[in-house]
N, C-alpha and C positions, 0 to 999 in steps of 0.2 A: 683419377690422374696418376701418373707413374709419380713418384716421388724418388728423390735422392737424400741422403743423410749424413752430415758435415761431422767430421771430427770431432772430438769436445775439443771445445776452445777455439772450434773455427768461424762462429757465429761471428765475432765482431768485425770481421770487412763488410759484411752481409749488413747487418747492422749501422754500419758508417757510411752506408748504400753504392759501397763500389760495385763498380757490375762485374768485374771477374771472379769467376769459383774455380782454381785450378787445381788438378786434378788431385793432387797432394791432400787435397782439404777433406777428399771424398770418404768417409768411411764404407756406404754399400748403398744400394742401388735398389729401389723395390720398386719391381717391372720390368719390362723391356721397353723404353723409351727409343723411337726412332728418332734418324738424324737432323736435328732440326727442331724436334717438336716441344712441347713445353710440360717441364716438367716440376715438381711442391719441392720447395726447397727446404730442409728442414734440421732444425738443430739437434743436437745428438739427441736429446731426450724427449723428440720428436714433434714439436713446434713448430710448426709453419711459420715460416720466417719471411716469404715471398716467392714468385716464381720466376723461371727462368726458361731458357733455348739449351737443349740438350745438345753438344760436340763430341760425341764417342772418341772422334780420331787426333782433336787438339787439348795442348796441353792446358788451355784452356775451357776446362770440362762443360760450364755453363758460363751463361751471361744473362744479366738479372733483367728480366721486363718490369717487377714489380717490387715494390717492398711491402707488401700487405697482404695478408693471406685471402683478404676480402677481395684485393682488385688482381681477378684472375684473366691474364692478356687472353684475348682472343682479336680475329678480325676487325671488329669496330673498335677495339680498344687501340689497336696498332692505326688504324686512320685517324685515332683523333690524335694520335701524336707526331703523326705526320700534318695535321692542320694545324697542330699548336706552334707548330717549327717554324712552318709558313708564315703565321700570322706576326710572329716574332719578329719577323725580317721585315715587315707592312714598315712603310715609309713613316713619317710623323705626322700625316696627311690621312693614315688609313689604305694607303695602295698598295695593293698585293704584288712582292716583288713579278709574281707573272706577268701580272700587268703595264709595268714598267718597258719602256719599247729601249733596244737594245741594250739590257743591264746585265752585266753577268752579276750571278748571287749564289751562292751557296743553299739552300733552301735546311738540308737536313746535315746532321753533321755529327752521324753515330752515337757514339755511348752518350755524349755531351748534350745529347736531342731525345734521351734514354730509347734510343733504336740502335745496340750493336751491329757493328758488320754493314749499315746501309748508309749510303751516301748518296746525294740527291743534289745536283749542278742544273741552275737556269739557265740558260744563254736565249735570249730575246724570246723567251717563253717555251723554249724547246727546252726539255728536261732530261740529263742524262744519267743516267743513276749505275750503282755497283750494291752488289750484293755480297760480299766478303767471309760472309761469316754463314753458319748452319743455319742458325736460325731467319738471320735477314733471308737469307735461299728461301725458308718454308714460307714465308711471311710474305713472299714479292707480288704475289695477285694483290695483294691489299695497299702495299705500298703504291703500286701503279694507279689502282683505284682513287686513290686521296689526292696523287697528282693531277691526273685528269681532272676530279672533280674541282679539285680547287684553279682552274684555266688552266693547264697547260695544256701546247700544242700539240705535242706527242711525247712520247716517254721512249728514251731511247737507252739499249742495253749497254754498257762497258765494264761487264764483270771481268775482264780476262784480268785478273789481278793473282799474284801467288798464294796471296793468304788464303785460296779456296782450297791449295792441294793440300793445306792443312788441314782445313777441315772432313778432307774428305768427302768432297762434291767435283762433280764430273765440270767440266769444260767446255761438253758442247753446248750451244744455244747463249753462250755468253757476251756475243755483240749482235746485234741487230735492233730492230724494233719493237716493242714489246704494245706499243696502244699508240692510237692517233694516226697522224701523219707523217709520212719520210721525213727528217731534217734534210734540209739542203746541204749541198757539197760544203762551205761556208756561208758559217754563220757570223756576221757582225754585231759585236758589242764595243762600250764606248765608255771609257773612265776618263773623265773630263773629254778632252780636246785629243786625247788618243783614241782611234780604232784599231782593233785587231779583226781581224780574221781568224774562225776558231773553227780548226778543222777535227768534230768530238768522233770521227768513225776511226783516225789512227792516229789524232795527238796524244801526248804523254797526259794520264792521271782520266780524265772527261773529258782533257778537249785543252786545259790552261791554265794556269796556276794562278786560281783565284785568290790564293792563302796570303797572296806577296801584293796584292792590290794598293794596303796604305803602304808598306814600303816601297813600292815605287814610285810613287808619290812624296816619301820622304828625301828618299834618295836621288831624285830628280833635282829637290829642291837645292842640292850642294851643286849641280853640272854647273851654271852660268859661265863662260870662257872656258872650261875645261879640256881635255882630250881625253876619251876616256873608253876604257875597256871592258867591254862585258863579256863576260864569261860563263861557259853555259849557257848562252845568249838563248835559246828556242826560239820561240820567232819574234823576238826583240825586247818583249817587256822591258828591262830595266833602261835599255838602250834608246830604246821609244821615247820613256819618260824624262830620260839627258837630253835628247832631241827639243825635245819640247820645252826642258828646262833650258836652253838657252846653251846649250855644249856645244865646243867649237867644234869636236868631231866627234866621232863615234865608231868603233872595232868591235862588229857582234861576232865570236868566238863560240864553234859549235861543231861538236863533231856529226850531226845530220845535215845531211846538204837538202832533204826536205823542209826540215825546219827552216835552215837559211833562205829559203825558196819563201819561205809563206812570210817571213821575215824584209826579204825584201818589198813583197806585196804591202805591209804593213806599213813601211815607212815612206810608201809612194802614198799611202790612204793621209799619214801624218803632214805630209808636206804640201798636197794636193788641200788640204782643208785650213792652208792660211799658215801653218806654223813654218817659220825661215829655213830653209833649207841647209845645212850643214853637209861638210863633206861624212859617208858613211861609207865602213867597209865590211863585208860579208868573207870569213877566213872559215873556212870548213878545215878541222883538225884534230886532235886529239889536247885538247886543254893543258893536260902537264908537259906533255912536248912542247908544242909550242909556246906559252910562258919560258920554259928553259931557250928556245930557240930565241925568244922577244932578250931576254937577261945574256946571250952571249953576244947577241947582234948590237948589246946597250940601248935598246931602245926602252923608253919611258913613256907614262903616263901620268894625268894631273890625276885621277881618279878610277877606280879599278871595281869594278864589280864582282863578286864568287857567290854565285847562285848555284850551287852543286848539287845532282842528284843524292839521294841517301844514301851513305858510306855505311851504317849501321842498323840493321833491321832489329838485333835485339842483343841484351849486355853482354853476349859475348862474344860479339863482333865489336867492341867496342874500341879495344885496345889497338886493333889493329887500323879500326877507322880512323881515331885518334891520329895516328900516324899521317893516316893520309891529309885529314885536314890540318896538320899543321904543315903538312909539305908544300899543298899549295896556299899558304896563308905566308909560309917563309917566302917562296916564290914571286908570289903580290908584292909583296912589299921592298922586294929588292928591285923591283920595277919603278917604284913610285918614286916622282920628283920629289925635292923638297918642299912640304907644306902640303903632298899630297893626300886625298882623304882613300880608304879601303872600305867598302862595304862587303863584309863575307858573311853568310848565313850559312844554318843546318838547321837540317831537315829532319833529322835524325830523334826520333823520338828517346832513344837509348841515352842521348847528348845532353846530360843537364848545361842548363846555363850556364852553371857555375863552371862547368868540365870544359865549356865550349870557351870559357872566358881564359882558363889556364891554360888551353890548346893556344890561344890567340897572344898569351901574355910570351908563351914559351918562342913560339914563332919571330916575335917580336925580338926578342933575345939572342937569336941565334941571326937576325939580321940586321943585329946594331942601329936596329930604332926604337927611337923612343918618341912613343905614342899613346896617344886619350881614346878614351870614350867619349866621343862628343853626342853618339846618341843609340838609343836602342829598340828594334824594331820586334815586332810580334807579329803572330798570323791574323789575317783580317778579321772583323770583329764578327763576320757570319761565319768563323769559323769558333764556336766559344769553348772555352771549357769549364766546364763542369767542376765546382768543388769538390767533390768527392772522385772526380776521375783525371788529379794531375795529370795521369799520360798524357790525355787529352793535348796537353800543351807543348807541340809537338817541335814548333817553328820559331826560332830563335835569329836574331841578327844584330851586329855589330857593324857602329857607324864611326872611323879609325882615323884620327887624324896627327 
């Protein structure tokens, strides 16, 4: 096996079993390892330290399959850690989230599930997976393999993601189906008393943002009488859960007018299934416009939602993301009645909490309110993270009263 050969003194991430080796660490290279493939990772003085997926093109040289010179990844090794993911999400009954009839679940959930680069989405047993990284690429017969075998109904592709033209892997063959059966046009899943419609061939991420599942939930739970604004609406999530939470209205804010399309579908499945109907409005725009257009008009809200795509893909976009979420966080809040509450998230991996809490504190200041934390939300719990791989902990949210 090709081996690579770490720096002196670059053992201890390795060691603390993070799965990044970036390129910096590398002192020299013995073989020609292709893209993807798995190569002995080893400490300066030449110790097998564990193995890993070779990245020639990112700055992310390797990422660790293993920490033991003994346990060398190959195919059966990569399925049972695709089985182990699965069975981890088994109900408290023993049922295989496939099994489950319309559940959305997260099944696999990269570095955090020790499979970099691959992500694996249920929706009513239909499986939608990304392959992001060199190695998940080499590794994907196996992965499809383990879903099939453990029920799923087909395995369906949505690698078109950027982090591949880092790696240095090609783009075509990156949506379609990969094993099984075609998913249908939509697919219905069900978090309590809401249905979605989840359309995984060209919604945003697989298909839905599984990540925000207990925070809408949470955050549903403040609607009762509210009026309330969602923002970055897609096809309703947070707005859904106001709905349902008892909100006297509801303004889903989105600049796709597809989205707002499968959104209104969604809130005719909520209303249609017994929950009271509330007046809702569907505003196709551009987000910071229109809040500035809602703030000159004086219009208000009892409740505000900021679910915004990622401003920050890595630290040093940071500064500048920074910026933006405190613009529309200032924005929000100059919206809000008195006693009103704010719920803003990021997504942003680069975003510590703590950074995300002084973006929110600044905001706050600069529009002469004074406001709590009355609660704090995390990414859903099949999305975990791993001790030794903080990044992992990607999805942060603030509940602003």
């Amino acid at each position: 096996m090709d081996k690579i050969f770490l720096r002196k003194g670059r053992e201890r991430s390795v060691e603390r079993r993070h799965p990044w080796i970036f390129s910096g660490a590398v002192e020299r290279v013995d073989g020609a390892p292709s893209v993807g493939s798995t190569v002995a990772v080893c400490a300066y003085g030449g110790a097998i330290l564990g193995y890993g997926s070779w990245s020639p093109q990112s700055q992310i040289r390797v990422r660790m399959l293993s920490y033991s010179p003994d346990a060398v990844p190959g195919g059966e090794y990569v399925k049972s850690l695709v089985s182990a993911a699965i069975e981890r999400r088994a109900s408290s009954d023993g049922v295989s989230p496939l099994a489950a009839a319309n559940r959305g679940v997260r099944l696999v959930h990269g570095e955090s599930d020790g499979l970099p680069g691959v992500v694996a989405d249920s929706y009513d047993g239909w499986c939608v997976v990304q392959f992001a990284s060199a190695g998940a690429e080499h590794f994907r017969n196996e992965v499809v393999a383990a879903l099939m075998e453990a029920g799923a109904k087909g395995v369906f592709n949505r690698s078109d993601v950027d982090s591949r033209k880092r790696e240095g892997l090609s783009d075509e063959g990156t949506v379609g189906v990969l094993a099984g059966a075609e998913p249908p046009e939509f697919i219905e899943i069900h978090e309590g008393a809401i249905r979605y419609l989840v359309d995984v061939r060209n919604g945003h991420k697989t298909g839905f943002y599984l990540d925000q599942r207990e925070a809408r939930a949470q955050v549903g739970a403040y609607a009762a009488g509210r009026e309330v604004l969602n923002c970055f609406s897609y096809t309703g999530g947070f707005g859904l859960a106001c709905a349902a939470g008892g909100a006297k209205s509801v303004v889903n804010l989105d600049l796709s007018k597809t989205a707002l399309q499968l959104a209104e579908r969604n809130f005719e499945l909520l209303f249609g299934g017994g929950v009271p109907r509330c007046p809702v409005e569907f505003c196709c725009a551009d987000v910071f416009k229109q809040l500035r257009l809602y703030r000159d008009q004086g219009r208000q809200f009892d409740l505000i939602v900021l679910d915004p795509p990622k401003f920050a893909e890595t630290k040093a976009q940071l500064i500048r993301a920074a910026r933006g979420y405190k613009d529309i966080n200032l924005l929000a809040m100059k919206l809000l009645r008195p006693g009103g509450i704010l719920a803003t998230f990021s997504c942003s991996g680069a975003m510590t909490a703590e950074f995300f809490d002084t973006v929110c504190r600044e905001a706050a200041c600069d529009a002469k309110r004074d406001m709590q934390i009355i609660d704090r939300t995390h990414q859903a719990s099949d999305h975990p993270t791993a001790l030794s791989f903080p990044e992992g902990e990607y999805l942060k949210g603030l509940v602003l009263n």
